[in-house]
matplotlib code that plots the C-alpha trace (Angstrom):
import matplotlib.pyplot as plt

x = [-1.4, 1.7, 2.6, 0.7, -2.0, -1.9, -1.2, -4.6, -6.2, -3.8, -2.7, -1.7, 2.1, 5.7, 8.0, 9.9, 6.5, 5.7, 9.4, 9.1, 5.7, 6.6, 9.5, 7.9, 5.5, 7.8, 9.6, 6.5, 5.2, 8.5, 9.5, 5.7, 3.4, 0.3, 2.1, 4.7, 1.9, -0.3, 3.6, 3.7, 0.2, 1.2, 3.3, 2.4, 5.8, 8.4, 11.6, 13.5, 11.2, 11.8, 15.2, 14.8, 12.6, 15.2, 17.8, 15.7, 15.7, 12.3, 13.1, 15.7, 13.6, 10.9, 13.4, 14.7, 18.1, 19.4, 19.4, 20.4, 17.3, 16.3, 13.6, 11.2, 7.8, 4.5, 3.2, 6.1, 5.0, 1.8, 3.1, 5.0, 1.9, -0.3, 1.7, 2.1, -1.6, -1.7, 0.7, -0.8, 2.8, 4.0, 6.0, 5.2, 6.5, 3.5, 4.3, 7.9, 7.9, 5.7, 7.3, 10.5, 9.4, 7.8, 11.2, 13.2, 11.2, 12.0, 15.2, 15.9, 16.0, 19.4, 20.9, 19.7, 16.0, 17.0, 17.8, 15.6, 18.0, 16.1, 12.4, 10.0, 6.2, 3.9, 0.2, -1.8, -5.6, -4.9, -4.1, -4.0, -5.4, -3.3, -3.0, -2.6, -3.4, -3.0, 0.2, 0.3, 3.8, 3.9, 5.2, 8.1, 9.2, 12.8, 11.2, 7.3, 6.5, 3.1, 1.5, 1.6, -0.4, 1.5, 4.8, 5.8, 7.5, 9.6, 9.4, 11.7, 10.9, 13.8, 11.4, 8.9, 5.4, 3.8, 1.6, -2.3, -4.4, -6.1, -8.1, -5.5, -2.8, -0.8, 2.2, -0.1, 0.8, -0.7, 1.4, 1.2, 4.0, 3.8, 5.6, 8.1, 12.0, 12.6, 10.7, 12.4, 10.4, 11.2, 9.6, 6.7, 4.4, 2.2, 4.6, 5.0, 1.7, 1.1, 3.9, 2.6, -0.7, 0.7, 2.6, -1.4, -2.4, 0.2, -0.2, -4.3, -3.1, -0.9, -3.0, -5.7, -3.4, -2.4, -6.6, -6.4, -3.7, -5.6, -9.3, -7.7, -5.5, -9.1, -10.7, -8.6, -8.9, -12.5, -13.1, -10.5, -12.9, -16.2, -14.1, -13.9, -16.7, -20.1, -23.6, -26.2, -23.3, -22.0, -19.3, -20.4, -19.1, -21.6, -24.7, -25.4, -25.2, -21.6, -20.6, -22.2, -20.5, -17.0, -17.6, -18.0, -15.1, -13.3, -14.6, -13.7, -10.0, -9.8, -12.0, -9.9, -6.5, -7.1, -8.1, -4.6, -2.8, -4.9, -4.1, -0.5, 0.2, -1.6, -0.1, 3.1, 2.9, 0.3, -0.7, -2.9, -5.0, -6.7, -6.0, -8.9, -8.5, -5.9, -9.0, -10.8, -9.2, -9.1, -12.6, -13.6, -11.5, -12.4, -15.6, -15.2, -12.3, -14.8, -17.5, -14.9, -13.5, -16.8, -18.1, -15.5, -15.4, -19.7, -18.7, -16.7, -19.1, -18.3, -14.6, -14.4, -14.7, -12.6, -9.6, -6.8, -9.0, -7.0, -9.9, -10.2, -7.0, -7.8, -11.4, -10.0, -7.3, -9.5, -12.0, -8.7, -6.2, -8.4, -9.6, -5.5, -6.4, -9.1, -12.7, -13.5, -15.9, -13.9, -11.7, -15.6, -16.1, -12.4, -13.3, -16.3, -14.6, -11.9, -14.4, -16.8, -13.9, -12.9, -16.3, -17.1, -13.4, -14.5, -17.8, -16.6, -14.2, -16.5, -18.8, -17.2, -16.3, -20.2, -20.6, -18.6, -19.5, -23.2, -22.0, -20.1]
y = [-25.1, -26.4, -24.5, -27.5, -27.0, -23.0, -23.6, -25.1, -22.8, -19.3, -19.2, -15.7, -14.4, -14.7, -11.6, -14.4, -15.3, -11.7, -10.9, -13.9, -12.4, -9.3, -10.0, -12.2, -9.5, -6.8, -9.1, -10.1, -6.6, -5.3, -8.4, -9.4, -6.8, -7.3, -7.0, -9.9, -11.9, -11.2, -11.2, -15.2, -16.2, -18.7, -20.7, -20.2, -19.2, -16.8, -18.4, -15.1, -14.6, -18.3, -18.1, -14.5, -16.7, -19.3, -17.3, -15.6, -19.1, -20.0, -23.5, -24.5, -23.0, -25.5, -28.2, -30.2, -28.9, -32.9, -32.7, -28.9, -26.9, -24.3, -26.5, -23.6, -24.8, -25.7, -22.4, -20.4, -22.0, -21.0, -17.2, -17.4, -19.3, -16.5, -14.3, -15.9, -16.0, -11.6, -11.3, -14.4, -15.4, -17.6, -19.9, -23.6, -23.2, -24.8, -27.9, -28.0, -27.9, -30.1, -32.4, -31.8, -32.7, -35.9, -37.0, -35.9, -37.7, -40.8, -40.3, -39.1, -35.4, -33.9, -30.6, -29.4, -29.6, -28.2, -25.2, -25.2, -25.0, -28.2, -28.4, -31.2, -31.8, -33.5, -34.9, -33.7, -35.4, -38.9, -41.1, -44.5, -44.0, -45.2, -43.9, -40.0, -37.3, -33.9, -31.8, -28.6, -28.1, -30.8, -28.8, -27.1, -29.5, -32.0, -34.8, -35.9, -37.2, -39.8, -42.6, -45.6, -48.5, -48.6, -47.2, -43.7, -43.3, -40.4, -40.2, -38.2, -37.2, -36.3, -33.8, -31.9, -32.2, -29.3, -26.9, -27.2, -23.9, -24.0, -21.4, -20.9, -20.1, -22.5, -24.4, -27.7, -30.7, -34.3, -36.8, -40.6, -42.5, -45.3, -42.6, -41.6, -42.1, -42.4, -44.3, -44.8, -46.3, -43.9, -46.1, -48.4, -49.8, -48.5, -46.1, -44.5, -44.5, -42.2, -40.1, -39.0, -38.3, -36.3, -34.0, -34.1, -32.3, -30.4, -29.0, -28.7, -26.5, -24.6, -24.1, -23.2, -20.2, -18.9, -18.4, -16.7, -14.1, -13.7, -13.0, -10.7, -8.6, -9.1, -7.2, -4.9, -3.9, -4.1, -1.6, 0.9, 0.8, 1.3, 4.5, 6.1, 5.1, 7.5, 7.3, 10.0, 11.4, 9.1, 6.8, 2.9, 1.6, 2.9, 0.7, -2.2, -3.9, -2.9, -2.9, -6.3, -8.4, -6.4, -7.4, -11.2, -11.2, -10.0, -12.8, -14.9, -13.8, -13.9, -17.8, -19.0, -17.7, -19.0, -22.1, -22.5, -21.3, -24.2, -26.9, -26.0, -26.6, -29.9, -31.1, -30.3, -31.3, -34.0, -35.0, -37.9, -35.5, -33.6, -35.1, -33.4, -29.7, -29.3, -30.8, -28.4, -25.1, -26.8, -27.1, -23.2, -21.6, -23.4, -22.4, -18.9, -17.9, -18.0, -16.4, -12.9, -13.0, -12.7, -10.1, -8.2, -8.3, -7.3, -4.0, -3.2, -3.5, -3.7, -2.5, -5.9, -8.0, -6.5, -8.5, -5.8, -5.3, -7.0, -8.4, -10.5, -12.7, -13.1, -14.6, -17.0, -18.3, -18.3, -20.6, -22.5, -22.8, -25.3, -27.6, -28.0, -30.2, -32.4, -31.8, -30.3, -32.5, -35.2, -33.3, -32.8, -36.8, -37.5, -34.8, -36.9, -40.4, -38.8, -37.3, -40.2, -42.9, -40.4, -39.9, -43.9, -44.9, -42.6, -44.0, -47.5, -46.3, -44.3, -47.4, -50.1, -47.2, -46.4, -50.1, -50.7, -47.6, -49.1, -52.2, -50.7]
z = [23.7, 21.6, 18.3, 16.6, 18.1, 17.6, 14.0, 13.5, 14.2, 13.2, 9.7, 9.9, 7.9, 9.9, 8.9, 6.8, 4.7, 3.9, 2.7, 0.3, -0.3, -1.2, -3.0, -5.6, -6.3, -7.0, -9.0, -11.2, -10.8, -12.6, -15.0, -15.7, -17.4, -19.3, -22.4, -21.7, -20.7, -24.2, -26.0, -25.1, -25.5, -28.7, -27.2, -23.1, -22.6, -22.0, -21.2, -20.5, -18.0, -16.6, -16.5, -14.1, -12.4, -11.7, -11.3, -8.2, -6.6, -7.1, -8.3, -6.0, -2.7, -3.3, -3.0, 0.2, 1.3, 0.9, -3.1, -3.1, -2.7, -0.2, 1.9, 2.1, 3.3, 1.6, 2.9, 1.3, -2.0, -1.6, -1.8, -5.0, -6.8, -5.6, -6.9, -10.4, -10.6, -10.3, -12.8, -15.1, -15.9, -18.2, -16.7, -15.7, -11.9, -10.3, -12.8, -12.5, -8.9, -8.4, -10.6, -9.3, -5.6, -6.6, -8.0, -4.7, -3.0, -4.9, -5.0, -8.6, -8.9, -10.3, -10.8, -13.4, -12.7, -9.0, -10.9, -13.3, -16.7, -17.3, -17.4, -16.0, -16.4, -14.4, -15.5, -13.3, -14.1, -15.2, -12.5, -14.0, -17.2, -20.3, -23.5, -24.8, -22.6, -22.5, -19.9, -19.2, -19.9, -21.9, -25.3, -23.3, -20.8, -21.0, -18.9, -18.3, -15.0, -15.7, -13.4, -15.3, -13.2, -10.5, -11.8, -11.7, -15.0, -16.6, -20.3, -23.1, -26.3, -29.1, -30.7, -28.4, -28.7, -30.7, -28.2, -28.3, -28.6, -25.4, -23.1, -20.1, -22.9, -21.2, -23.3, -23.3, -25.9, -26.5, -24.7, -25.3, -23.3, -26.4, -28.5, -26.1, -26.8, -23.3, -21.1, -17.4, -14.7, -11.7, -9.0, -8.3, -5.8, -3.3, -1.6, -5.3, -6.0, -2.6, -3.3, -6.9, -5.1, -3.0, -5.9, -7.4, -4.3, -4.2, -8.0, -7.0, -3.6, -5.5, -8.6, -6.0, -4.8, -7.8, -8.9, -5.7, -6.7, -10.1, -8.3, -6.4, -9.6, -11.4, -8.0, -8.1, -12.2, -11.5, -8.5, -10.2, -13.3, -10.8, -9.2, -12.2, -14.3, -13.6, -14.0, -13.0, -11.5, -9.2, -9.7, -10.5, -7.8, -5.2, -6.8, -5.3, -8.5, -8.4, -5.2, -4.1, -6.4, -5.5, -1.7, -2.9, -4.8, -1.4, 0.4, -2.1, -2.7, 1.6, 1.6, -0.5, 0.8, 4.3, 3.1, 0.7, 3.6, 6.0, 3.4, 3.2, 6.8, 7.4, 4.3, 5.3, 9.5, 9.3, 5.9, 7.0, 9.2, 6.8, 3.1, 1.9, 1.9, -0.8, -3.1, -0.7, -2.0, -5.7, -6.3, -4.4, -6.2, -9.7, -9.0, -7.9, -10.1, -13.3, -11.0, -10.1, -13.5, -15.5, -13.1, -13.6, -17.4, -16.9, -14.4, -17.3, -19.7, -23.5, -23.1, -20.4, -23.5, -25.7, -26.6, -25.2, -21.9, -19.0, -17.8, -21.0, -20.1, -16.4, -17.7, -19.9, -17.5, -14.6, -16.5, -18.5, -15.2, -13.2, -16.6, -16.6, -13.7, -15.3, -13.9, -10.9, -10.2, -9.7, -6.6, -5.0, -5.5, -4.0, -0.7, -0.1, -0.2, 2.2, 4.6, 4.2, 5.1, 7.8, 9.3, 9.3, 11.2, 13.9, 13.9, 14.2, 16.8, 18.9, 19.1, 21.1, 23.9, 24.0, 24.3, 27.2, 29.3, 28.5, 30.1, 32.7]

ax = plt.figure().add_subplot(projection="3d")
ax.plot(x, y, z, "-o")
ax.set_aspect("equal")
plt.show()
């Protein structure tokens, strides 16, 4: 069996991959506490903590080594954005990076975005539509990365774009390219067009890992409360009522994690093989996000909902995160075009050979 092959079928950590790991959450765990995360809810935001963020190299690893990056791997991505789900930090690295590969790969990134000192968005739900749309990091970001027909176009504005109150509390804005003071036409045609979708799946795989990394922290705030928390003089936790929906949340946070980890690979050693599974891990974890975050806010009862409780902000950006995205929905309808045109090409393969071992 060849390490391709292997690869298939074992996603499980290198030493490397749990050192990056590892260090992102002690990094987040030290630098990214409730209360900076509640301190930048109004604007989505913490630029002090961005610039930490950049200065650890989390920009530049995402990068190829050709424009000045690191080269780390889809997989090694995958990591960081867990981790910035645990810690709910407010920083647009899933949109920046995503962005900023889309533009290496066309052959237009520079310094300054490498490094992060400059900040780029990307739209990640409106593939050919026109007019104003909403961008996650659209109030925040130096250049905005939009599909425009079949151009890939980066636009500028003079004055940023004032940030919309929204459920994720991310820095999101109203963007319409007809108002932009800048509008440069990055590339075009149909070898553009596949490389923006492949920065869409990316942000989806990526957005997918960082709900895993917050259904986990939300696990984990959950079960402490059931430890302590008694009733006829047990602790919560051992009801079924409790436990039950803790065990789910397990499976989900493990589901999910494999699956990130699954999509990363194929996506980054044979894209054309499985195009579906970054939609894949999208979609699950949409779903089940919303579903570990409001059980957790119910095991905690009437403090879950209070506005301080910690609980609180994983709900609302576990239910706001995904929408960032556009619908849901839409990723199930694109996994079963994929697997449909998939399924029918083998079909019409498989056919002729039955046909000519008939007539043999």
């Amino acid at each position: 069996m060849d390490r391709f092959e292997l690869r298939r079928l074992d996603y499980s950590l290198t030493e490397d991959h749990i050192a990056v790991r590892d260090a992102y959450k002690q990094f987040f765990t030290s630098h990214c506490g409730i209360e900076t995360v509640r301190a930048a809810e109004e604007s989505g935001f913490d630029k002090s903590l961005w610039e930490r963020l950049c200065a650890m190299g989390a920009t530049s690893m995402a990068l190829p080594e050709s424009v000045g990056g690191d080269g780390a791997t889809l997989v090694d991505l995958v990591l960081v954005a867990e981790e910035i789900g645990r810690a709910l930090a407010p920083v647009p690295w899933i949109d920046h990076v995503c962005a900023a590969r889309l533009l290496s790969r066309l052959g237009a990134v520079d310094p300054e975005l490498v490094s992060g000192r400059q900040l780029v968005a990307l739209d990640p739900q409106h593939g050919d539509a026109s007019g104003a749309r909403l961008v996650p990091t659209g109030s925040i970001a130096d250049a905005i990365i939009i599909r425009d027909g079949d151009d890939v176009v980066r636009l500028t504005f003079d004055t940023r774009p004032p940030t919309v109150d929204n459920i994720g509390r991310l820095p999101m804005a109203w963007i319409d390219p007809a108002a932009a003071d800048t509008r440069t036409v990055v590339a075009g045609g149909d070898a553009a067009l596949a490389e923006y979708q492949r920065a869409l799946d990316e942000w989806r795989l990526l957005t997918a890992a960082a709900l895993v990394g917050m259904v986990e922290q939300t696990m984990t705030i959950a079960a402490e409360f059931a430890k302590t928390r008694y009733t006829l003089g047990v602790p919560i936790g051992t009801l079924q009522a409790i436990s039950h929906p803790l065990a789910n949340m397990a499976i989900t946070v493990a589901s999910g994690r494999n699956l990130a980890y699954r999509a990363a690979w194929f996506l980054d050693n044979e894209p054309d093989e499985r195009p579906e599974l970054a939609d894949c891990a999208f979609v699950f974890m949409a779903e089940e996000a919303a579903k570990a975050a409001t059980m957790a806010v119910h095991i905690q009862g009437g403090l879950g909902v209070s506005a301080e409780a910690a609980a609180t902000a994983y709900l609302v950006r576990a239910r706001g995160w995904p929408l960032a995205g556009g619908d849901p929905g839409a990723g199930a309808c694109r996994i079963a075009e994929l697997v449909a045109v998939r399924e029918t090409a083998a079909r019409e393969t498989a056919a002729p050979e039955t046909a000519d071992t008939t007539a043999g």
